[in-house]
N, C-alpha and C positions, 0 to 999 in steps of 0.2 A: 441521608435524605436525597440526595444526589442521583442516583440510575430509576428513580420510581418516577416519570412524572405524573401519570394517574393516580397513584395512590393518594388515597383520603385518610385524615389524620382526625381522631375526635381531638375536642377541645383539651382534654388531658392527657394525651399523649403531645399535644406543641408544646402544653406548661410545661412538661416534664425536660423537651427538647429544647427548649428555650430558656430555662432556670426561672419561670413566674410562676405564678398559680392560675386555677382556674378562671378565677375571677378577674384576674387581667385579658384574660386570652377573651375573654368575651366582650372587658371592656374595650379592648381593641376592634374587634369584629363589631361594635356601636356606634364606636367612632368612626368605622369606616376606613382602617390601617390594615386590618388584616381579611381581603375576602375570604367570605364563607357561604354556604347555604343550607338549610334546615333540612334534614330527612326524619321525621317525626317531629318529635320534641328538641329531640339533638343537635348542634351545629355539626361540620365538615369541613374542612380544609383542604385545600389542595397540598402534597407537600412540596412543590415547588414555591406555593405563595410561603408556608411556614418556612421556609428555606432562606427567601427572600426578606424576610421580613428583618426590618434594621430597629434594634431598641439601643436608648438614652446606656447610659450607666446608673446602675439604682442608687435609689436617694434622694433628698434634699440638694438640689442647687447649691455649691457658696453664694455666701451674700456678701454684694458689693460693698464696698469699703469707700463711702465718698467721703464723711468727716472726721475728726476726731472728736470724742467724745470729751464729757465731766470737765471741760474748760470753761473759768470763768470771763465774761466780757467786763 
């Protein structure tokens, strides 16, 4: 992804680059994390923005631990 800066990526080739699916790649470009812009029907990417683009680690959060539990008062 690195020497193309014009090249345009459709939405399933970032999933693919990216290790999500389609469906994330578009919910990002809804939320406004990854620009894109429509040519038909279809989105586009830049592959510098997919390049850039910084994702969580997947999954579930842990969940804080503030008490102990099954203790009687």
């Amino acid at each position: 992804m690195g020497n193309e800066p014009d090249k345009l990526l459709s939405t399933a080739e970032v999933a693919t680059r990216k290790g999500v699916t389609r469906q994330r790649v578009l919910e990002l470009i809804t939320e406004g994390r990854l620009p894109a812009f429509k040519v038909g029907r279809a989105y586009v990417i830049r592959a510098d923005d997919a390049a850039s683009l910084e994702l969580g680690k997947p999954g579930r959060p842990p969940k804080a631990t503030t008490a102990k539990r099954g203790g009687k008062k």
